[in-house]
N, C-alpha and C positions, 0 to 999 in steps of 0.2 A: 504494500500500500504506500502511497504517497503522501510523507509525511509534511503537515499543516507548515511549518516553516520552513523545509526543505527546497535545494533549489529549485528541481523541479517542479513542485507545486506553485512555488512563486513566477516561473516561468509562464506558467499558466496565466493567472492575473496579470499578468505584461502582456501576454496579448491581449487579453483583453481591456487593460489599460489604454494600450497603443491606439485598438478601434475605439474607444471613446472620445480619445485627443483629437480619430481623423474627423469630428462632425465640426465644423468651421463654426459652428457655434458653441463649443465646449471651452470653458476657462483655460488657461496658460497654468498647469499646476506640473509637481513635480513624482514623480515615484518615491516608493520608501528604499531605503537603503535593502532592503532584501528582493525589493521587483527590479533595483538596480543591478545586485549581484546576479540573477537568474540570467538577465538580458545579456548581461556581458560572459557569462559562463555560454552560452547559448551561440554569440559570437564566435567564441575561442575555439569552440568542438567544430563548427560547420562554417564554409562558406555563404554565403550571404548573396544573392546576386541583386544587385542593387537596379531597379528600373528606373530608365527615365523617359518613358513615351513621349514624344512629343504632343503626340495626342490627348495627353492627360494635362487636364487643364484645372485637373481639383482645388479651390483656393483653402487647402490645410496645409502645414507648415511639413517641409520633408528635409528630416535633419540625416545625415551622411552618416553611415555606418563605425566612422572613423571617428566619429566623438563619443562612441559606448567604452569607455575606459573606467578599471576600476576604481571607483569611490565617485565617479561621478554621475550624474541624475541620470534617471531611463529618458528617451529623448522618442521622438517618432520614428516610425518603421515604414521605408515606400518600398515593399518588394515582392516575393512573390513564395509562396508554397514550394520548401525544396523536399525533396524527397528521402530527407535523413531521419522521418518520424519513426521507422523501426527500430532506429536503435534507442528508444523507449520500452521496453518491453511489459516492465510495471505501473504503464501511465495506465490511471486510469481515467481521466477527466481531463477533455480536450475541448476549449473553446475557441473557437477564432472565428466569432460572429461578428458580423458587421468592420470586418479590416479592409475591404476593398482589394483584396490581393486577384493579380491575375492566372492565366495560365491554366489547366488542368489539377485539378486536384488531385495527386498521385496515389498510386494505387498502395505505394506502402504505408497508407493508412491502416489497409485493410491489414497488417500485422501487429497491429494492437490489439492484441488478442485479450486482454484484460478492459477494457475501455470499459466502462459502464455506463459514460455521458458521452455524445459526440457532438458539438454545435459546430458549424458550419455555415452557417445562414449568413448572407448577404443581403443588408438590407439595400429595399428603394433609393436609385441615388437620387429620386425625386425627394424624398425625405429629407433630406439634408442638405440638398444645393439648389433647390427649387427648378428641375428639371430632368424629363425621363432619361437616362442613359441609351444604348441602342440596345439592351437586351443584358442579359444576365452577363456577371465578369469572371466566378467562377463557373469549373463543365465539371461533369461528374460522367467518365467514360465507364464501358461497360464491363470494365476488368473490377475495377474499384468499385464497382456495387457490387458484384458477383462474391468478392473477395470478403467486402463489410459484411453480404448475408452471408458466407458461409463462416468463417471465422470471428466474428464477434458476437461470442454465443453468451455472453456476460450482461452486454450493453441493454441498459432500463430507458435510455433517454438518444433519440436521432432526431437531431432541426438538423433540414437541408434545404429550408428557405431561401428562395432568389437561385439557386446553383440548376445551372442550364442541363438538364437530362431528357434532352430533346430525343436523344439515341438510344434511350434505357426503354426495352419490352416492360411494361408493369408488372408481368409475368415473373420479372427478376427478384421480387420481395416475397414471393409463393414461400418461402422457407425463410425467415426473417426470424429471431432470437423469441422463442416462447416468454424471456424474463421481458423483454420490451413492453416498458408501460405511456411511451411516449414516443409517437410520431406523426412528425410534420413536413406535409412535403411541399409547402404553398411555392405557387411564382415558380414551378420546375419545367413546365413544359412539357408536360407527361404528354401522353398519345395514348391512344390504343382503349383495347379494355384492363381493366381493374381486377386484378381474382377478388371473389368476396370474403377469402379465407381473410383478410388481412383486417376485416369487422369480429374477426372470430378468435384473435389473438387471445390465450387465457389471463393474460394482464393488463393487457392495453386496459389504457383511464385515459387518456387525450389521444385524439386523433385529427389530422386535420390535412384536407386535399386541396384547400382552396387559390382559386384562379388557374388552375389547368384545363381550360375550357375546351382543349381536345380529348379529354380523361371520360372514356365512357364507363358503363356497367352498371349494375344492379347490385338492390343491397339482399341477405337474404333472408329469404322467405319461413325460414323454421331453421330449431338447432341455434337460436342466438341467443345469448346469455352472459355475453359477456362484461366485465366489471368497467366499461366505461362511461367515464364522466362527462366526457366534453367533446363531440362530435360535427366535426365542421366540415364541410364539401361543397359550399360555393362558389357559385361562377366556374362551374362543369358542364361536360352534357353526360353526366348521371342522368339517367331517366326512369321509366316502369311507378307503380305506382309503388306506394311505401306500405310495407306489409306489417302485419297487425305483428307480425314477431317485435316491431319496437316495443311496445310493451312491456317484454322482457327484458328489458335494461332498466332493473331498478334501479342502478346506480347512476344515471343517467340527469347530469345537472344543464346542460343545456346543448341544445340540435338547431345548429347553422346549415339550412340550404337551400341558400339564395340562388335565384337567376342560374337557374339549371332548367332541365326539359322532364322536372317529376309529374307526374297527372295525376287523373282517379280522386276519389274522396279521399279525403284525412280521415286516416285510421281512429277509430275509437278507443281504441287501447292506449293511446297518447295519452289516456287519461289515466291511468294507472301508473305514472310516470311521477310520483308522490314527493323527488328531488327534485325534480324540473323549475329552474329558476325563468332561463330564457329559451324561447322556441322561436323562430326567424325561417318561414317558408316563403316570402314571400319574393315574386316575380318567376311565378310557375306555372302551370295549368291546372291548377287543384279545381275538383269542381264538385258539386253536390252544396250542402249543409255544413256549419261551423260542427261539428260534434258537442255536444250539451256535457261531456263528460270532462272537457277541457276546464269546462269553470269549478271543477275539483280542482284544481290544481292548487293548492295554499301556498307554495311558495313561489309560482311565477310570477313574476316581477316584470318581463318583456315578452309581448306578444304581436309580433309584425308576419300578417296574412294578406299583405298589401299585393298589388298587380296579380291577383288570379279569376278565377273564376266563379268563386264561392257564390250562392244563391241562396233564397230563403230570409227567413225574418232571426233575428239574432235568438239563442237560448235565453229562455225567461227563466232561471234557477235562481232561486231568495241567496244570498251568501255568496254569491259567485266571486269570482277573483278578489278574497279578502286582501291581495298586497300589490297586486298591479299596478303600475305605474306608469308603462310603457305601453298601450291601444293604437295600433294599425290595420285597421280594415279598410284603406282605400283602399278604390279604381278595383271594383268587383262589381255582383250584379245584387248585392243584400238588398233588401227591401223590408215592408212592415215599418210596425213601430218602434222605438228605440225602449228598449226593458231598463226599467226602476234603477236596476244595480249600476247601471251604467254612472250615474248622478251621486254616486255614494262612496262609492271605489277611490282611493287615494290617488289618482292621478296624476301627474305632471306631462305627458302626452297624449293627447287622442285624437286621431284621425279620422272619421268618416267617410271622406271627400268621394265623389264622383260613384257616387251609389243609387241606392233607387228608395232613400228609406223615406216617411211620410211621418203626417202630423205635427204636434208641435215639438218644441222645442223644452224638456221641462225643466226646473229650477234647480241649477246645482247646488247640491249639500254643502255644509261647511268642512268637511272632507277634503275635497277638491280646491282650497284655498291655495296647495300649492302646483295649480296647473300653469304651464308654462305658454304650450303651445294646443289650439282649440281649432278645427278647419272640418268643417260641415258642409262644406259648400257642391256643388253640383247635386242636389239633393233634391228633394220638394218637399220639404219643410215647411210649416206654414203662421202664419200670426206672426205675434209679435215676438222682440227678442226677450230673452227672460230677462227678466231683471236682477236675477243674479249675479247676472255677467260683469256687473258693478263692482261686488265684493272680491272677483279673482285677481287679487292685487297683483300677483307675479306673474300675468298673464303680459306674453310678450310678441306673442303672434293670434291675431284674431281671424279667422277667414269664416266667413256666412253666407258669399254671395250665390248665385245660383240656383237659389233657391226659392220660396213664394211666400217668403216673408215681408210683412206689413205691417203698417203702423206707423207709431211717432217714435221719433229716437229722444228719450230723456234726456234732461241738463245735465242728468248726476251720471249718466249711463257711463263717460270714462273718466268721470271727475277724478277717481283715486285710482288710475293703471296708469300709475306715474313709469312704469318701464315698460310701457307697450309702444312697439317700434312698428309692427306691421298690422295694418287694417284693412280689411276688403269687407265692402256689403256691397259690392255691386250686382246688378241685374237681381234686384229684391225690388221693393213698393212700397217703399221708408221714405220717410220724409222728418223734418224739423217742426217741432211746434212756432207758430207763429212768432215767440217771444225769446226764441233762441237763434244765436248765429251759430256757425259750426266754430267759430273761434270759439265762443263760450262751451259749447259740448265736448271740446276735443281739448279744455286749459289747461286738464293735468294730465297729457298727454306729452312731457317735455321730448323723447325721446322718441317721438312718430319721426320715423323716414320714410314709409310708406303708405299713401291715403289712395282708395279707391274704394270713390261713391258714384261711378259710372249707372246708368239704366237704371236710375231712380227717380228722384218727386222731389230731389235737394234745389230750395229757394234760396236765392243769396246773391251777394255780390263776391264777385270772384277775389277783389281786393281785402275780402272779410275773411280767407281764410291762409290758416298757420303755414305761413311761410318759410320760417325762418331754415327748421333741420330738416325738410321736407324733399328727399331726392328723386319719389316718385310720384307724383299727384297726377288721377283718372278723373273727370269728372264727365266724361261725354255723356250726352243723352240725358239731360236735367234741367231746369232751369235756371242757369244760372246768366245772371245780366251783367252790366256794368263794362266800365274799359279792362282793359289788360292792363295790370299793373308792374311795374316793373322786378322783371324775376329774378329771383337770389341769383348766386352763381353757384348755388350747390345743386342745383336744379338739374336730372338726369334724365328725366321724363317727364312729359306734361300733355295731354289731352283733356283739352275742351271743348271738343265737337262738337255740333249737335248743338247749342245752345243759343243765348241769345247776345250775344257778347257783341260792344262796338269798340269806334274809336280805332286806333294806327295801332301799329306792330314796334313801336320805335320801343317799348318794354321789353323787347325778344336780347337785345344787343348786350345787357348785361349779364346774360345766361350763357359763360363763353363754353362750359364742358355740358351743354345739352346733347344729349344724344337720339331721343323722340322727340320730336316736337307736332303735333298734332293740333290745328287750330281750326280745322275745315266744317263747313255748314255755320258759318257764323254771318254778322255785319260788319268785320271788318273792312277799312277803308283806308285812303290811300297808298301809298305806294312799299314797296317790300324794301327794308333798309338792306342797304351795301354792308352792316355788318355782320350779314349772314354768312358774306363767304370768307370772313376773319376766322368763324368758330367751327370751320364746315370741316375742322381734321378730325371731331371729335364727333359731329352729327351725321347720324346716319339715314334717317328719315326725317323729310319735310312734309307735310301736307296743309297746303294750302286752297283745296279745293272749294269752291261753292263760298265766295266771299262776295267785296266789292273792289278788289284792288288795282288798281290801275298803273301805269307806266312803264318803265321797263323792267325786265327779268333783268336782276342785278348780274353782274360781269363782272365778280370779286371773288369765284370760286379758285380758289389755289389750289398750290400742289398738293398733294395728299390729301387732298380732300374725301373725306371718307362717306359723301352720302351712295346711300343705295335705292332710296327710291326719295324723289321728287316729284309731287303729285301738285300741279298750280292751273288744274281744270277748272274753267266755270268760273273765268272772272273778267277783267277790262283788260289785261296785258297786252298792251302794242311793243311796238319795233320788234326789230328780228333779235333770234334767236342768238346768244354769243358761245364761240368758241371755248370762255372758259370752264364749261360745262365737262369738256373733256380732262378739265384735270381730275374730274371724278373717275378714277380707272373702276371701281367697283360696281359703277350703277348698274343697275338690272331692271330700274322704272323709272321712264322718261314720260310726263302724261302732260302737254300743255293744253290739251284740246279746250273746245269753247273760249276759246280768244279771240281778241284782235289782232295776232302778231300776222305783221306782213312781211311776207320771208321767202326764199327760194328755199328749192328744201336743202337741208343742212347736212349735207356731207362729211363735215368732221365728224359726224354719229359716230364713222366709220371705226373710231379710233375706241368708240366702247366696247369692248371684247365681252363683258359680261352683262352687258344691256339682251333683256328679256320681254322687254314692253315697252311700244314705244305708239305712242297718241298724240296725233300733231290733229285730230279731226275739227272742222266745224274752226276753222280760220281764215287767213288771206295768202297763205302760202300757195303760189303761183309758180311757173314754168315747167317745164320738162325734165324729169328724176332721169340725169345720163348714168352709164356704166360707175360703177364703183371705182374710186382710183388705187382702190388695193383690192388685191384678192384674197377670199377666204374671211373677209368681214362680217360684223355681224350673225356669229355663225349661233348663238344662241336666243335669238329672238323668236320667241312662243305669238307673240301679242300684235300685230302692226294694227294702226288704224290711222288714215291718211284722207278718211273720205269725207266730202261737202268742202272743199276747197276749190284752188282752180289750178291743179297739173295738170297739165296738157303732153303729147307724143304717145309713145309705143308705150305700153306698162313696165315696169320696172323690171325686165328681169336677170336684168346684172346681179341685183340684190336677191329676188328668189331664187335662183339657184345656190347661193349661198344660206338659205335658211337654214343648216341643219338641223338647228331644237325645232324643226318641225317634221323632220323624218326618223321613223322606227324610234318614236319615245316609248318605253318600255315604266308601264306604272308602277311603280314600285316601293308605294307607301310612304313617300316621301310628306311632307307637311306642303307641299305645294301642290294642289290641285292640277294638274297639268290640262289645260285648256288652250292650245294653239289655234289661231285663226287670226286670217285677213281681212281689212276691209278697206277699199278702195273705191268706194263708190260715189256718186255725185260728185264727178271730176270730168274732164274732160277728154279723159284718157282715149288714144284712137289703137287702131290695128286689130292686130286677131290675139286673142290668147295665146300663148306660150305654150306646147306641148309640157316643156318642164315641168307647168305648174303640177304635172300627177304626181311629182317624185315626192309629195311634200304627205309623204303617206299616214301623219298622225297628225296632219291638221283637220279639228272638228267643223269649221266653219269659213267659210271664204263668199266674200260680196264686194261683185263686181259692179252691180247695175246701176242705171243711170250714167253710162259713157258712150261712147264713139263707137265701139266694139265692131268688129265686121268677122266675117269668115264662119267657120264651122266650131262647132262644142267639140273640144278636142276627144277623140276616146281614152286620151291617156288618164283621163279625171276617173274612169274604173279603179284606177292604183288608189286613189285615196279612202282607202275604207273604212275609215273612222270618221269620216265627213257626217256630220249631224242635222247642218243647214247650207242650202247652196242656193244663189241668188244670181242670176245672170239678168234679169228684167230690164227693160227701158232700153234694150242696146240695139243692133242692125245686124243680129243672129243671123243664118241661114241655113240652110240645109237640114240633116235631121237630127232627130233628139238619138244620141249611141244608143244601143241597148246594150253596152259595157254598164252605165249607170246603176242596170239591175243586181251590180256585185256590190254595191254601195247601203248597204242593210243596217244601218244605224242611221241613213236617212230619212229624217220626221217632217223634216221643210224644204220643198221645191218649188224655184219661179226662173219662170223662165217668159214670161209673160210680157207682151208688148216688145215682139222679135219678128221676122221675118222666116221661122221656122215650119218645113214641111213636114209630110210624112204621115204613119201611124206614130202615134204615143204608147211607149213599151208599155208594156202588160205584164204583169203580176211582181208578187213583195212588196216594200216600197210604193211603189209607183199606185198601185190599190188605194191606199192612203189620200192621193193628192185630189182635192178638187180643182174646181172648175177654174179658180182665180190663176191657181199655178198656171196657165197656160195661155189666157184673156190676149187678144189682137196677135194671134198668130192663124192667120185666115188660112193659113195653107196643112197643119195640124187637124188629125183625125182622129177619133178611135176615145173610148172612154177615157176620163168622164165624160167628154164634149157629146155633144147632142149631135154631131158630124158623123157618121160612118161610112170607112174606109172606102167600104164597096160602091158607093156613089161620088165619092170625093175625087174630082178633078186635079191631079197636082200641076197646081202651077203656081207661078210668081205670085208672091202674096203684097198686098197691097203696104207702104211703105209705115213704117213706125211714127208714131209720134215721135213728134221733136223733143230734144230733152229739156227744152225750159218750158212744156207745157203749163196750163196750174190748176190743169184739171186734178182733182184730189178725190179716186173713187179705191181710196185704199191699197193699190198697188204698190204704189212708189214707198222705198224700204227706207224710212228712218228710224236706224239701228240702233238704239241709245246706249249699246254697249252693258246691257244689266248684264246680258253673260259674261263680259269681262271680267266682271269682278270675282266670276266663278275660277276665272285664273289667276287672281292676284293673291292666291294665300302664301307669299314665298315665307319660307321659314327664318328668313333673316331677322324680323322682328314682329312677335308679339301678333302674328297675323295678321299682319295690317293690311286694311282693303281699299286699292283705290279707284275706285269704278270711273267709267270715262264722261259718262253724261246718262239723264233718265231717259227712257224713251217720251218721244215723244208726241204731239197731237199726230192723229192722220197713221198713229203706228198699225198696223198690217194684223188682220188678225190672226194670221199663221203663224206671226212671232210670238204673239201672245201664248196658241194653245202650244206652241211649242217650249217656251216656260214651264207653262202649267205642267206641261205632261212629265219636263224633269226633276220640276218641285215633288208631285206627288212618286214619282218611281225615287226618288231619294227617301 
């Protein structure tokens, strides 16, 4: 054995000394004169090979192997695992956790045939120098596991946390030391499957697999009984369901397994688990019922069933979780009423959020005085809030919103949650009594950085409310009046949508680290200050839509400028468009529509690489859109809308053929709704269509009509088969309708109406669907719906189209006001934000309409 003051023993403590010196945040201290002797005896026996990567950029101190002399201090160690550990043969307690050494861990570990402890773990270098390294720094090759299981028949204790065993079968630990009562294999990289012998170990008490998200297998099913305590396997793809043999782990104090691919009901036996402190399944596929035999449990303390599938109304048991503290039941499918015990239980967590549970809301006990954090929200909850919510003094996160709560919000309601930082009631049907400002409701609130009272009944002046440490304030969709007052500069977020707000913008300029700003559907007036593109490296979204403002779009966007969507639809902006728009390299939403800017269209676009929406519609922008002057531009644009303007020549298709994000988009649950579509219409656009335009095979929607158009419907428009609305009307069409069209089967809306179009009209799918309007002054057209048949129909030249400034208005003519846009502007950069292009409007068509209608209700 290894005696307590010996040098060896002490040699031990030096390295672990060493890795504690290496965290750049560890004091400047010195070793004792015996971790100094070990170090230097340690020296003298073996070479040392001293690294100095160039790559190693670590900022901890790397003192020279040349200053370990005797009697002086132990110093830091930069080297590497040599392979003179067998000549230890008495060691039994080996730690060199967290030293950052490189190289292979050598296999003459495995000749410590005495070991009883083995650490080895490597911790996160994000831990300690705030950023990931590329992968693990120790490897553990497959001599040196082979070697540890078979010759270290002694060892109670293995951490081989962080150590890269990307190349180790899991099969390799099948014969692993019967006395092992501790193993940890997190951050290793495992692969394959898991034997389940290794749950069945006769001593094992801690176990832990987590973050080897290539690690499959099952756990098993009978025959388990073994004496462990602490059971962890998250962020696996362990899977199967969990079989009632947990139950037999009486000794079993807490079961970690998160974000893995387990399913099935939660075992009822879970409740005969009478040590169970904490239980953590969540972000799995569990489904069925909470099990009612869980609220036996007297000494759990944490209970997170969050991100699954659970269903049902919560277990109504008198006494249930007498010591919980920890409640997570979000983002599941619970429903019912919320049971009595919940309101009584010692709490300091509880989540409900994004459920289906009902009723009110009832009065928390004095119990629950030390709840921290309370988030009910996405619910249907209903009345008023309890008034208890008063007395939870250390409550520090409030969330309710979402829910179908009503009422008045009391003076006293956060008079004393002097440490509540976060608050959300939005989208509820609260409101202030008449004799309260929300200053006065929110005064012992010093600590609020987060307010959202969004989609509510809140009266007020915007000037009235807590400004000062406030980094997030919602207030869209409420009534709130008054000017814009000028904003802190701690100001991160701000949405006042929706309201009734006047007066100039010149209050924005002191807000230099704003990064939402959101002021649109207001009465805002004059002009947008020039010190928007002072602050614009830090803002990422503007919306300025649906005001009154007038003059030019400021030309003070710099370098780095970091917006990504600019939304200034639906106001008075004249002059043209400026080039410093491009120092935005990030944007993905360009929306000026409903303007006055009179502009050629603006070619530096070209220079936005990451521009995805771009709405120039319903302005004075005039001439002919030539070839691109670079190629390969704009290659992620979903969105264009360009129409009710006056370009005039051949259609753009320099630029279409370069749309890629509008070919082979593959949906893939992204937070962006991916809705691609053109609109080009009421322009003065001449020529024939573009064969190209087929290749644009995942765009939903393309409108052409009202131009100059001549020549044939190309049949290449078969390739687009996600096409949902297609508009060619008002144009100098000819010849006939393809019957490739009939491959286009998620087509709901077709006009083609008011063309010089012959022929039969294809028959069957789709085209079933279409009445009479889709086809209206095409006198050389036959065949159903038309009241014309084939067999008498004379084909010949059809009498000539209405002129395109007609002002006859018998519902034809397509003004698109872009509501499906907004179906495409969920980009997940921020907060969802939507920014639709214009409403429809008078005289709109009513195919557009049921063609809404019919995606509203199919959603």
């Amino acid at each position: 054995m290894v005696g307590y003051h010996s040098p060896t023993f002490n040699l031990l403590l030096c390295f672990h000394f060493i890795s504690v010196l290496c965290s750049p945040s560890s004091p400047t201290h010195l070793c004792s004169p015996n971790q100094s002797a070990a170090l230097f005896q340690f020296k003298t026996h073996f070479s040392i090979n001293q690294t100095a990567s160039k790559d190693c950029e670590y900022s901890y101190p790397k003192a020279k192997t040349t200053s370990w002399k005797k009697g002086t201090d132990c110093c830091l160690w930069d080297g590497e695992i040599q392979n003179f550990f067998g000549r230890f043969p008495s060691l039994t307690h080996l730690n060199l956790f967290y030293s950052w050494f490189s190289r292979p861990v050598p296999h003459e570990i495995s000749y410590l045939s005495n070991l009883v402890s083995l650490h080895l773990s490597d911790r996160p270098i994000t831990d300690l120098i705030g950023f990931q390294a590329p992968g693990p720094i120790l490897k553990l090759e497959k001599s040196a596991v082979n070697g540890i299981v078979r010759n270290l028949t002694k060892v109670r204790e293995i951490y081989l946390d962080g150590i890269d065993m990307s190349s180790i079968d899991p099969n390799s630990f099948v014969n692993l030391s019967y006395s092992l009562a501790s193993l940890s294999l997190c951050r290793c990289h495992l692969r394959g499957k898991l034997p389940d012998n290794i749950f069945k170990l006769p001593n094992i008490e801690y176990l832990s697999l987590d973050e080897n998200s290539k690690l499959t297998g099952q756990f098993p099913k009978s025959n388990w009984s073994s004496p462990l305590v602490i059971l962890s396997a998250s962020m696996t793809s362990l899977s199967g369901e969990l079989p009632e043999s947990f139950g037999d782990l009486k000794s079993l104090a807490g079961l970690a397994l998160l974000s893995s691919n387990f399913s099935g009901s939660i075992p009822t036996s879970l409740g005969n688990l009478t040590q169970l402190e904490f239980l953590f399944l969540s972000y799995n596929y569990f489904s069925g019922k909470i099990p009612s035999s869980l609220t036996n449990l007297a000494k759990l303390g944490l209970l997170s069933l969050r991100w699954n599938q659970l269903e049902g109304s919560l277990p109504e048991t008198p006494n249930a979780f007498p010591n919980l503290g920890f409640l997570d039941l979000s983002n599941n499918l619970l429903s019912g009423t919320t049971p009595s015990w919940l309101y009584t239980i010692p709490l300091v967590h509880l989540d409900l959020g994004n459920n289906q549970f009902i009723g009110h809301i009832s009065e928390f006990q004095n119990r629950l005085l030390s709840l921290n954090m309370l988030v009910l929200k996405n619910n249907s909850f209903r009345g008023p809030i309890p008034s208890s919510i008063s007395k939870l003094v250390n409550l520090s996160f409030l969330d309710l919103s979402s829910n179908k709560l009503n009422g008045t919000i009391s003076s006293d309601m956060f008079s004393e949650l002097h440490s509540l930082q976060y608050l959300d009631l939005s989208s509820d049907t609260l409101s202030l009594s008449s004799n309260n400002s929300v200053t006065y409701v929110l005064q012992g609130s010093k600590n609020l950085s987060v307010l959202d009272f969004s989609n509510n009944r809140i009266r007020g002046r915007l000037s009235k409310f807590p400004w000062k440490d406030i980094e997030f304030l919602n207030l869209r969709s409420n009534f709130i009046e008054g000017d814009l007052p000028e904003l802190p500069p701690n100001i991160r977020f701000l949405s006042v949508s929706n309201n009734s707000l006047t007066g100039t913008l010149s209050g924005i300029c002191n807000a230099k680290f704003i990064e939402i700003l959101d002021l649109s559907h207001n009465d805002f007036s004059g002009v947008i200050p020039q010190c928007i593109g002072s602050f614009s490296q830090s803002l990422s979204s503007l919306n300025l839509k649906m005001n009154k403002l007038h003059g030019a779009i400021p030309s003070t966007f710099a370098k780095g400028c970091a917006l990504k969507n600019l939304n200034l639809n639906s106001n008075h902006l004249e002059g043209p468009l400026k080039p410093s728009i491009t120092n935005c390299k990030d944007l993905q939403v360009l929306d000026v529509g409903n303007n006055m800017i009179n502009d050629s269209f603006p070619h530096w676009i070209e220079a936005l690489s990451e521009l995805q929406v771009l709405v120039l519609r319903s302005n004075k922008f005039h001439g002919p859109i030539t070839a691109p002057t670079s190629p390969q531009s704009l290659l992620k644009l979903q969105i264009v809308d360009l129409s009710c303007n006056n370009f005039f020549g051949p259609l753009p298709t320099g630029y279409i053929k370069d749309f890629k994000g509008m070919i082979n988009i593959l949906d893939d649950g992204k937070d962006l709704t991916i809705f691609t579509s053109i609109d080009l219409s009421s322009n003065n656009f001449e020529g024939q269509i573009p064969r190209d335009i087929g290749e644009l095979s995942s765009l939903r929607g393309l409108n052409l009509s009202h131009n100059n158009l001549v020549g044939h419907i190309p049949s290449s428009l078969r390739n687009m088969t996600r096409l949902e609305w297609l508009d060619l009307s008002s144009n100098q069409l000819s010849g006939q309708i393809p019957t490739g069209l009939l491959d286009l089967t998620f087509l709901s809306s077709f006009n083609v109406s008011y063309n010089q179009l012959v022929g039969p009209i294809p028959k069957g799918k789709q085209f079933n669907t279409f009445e009479n309007g889709s086809y209206h002054e095409n006198e050389g057209l036959c065949g159903v719906p038309l009241s014309r048949g084939c067999n008498n129909n004379v084909l010949g030249q059809p009498p000539p189209a209405p002129w395109m400034n007609s002002q006859e208005d018998d519902g034809s003519k397509l003004e698109f006001g872009w509501k499906a846009v907004a179906i495409g502007y969920g980009f997940g950069f921020i907060f969802g934000a939507a920014i639709g292009c214009a409403r429809l409007r008078t005289g709109k068509p009513k195919w557009l309409v049921t063609l809404f209608e019919a995606r509203r209700r199919r959603r």
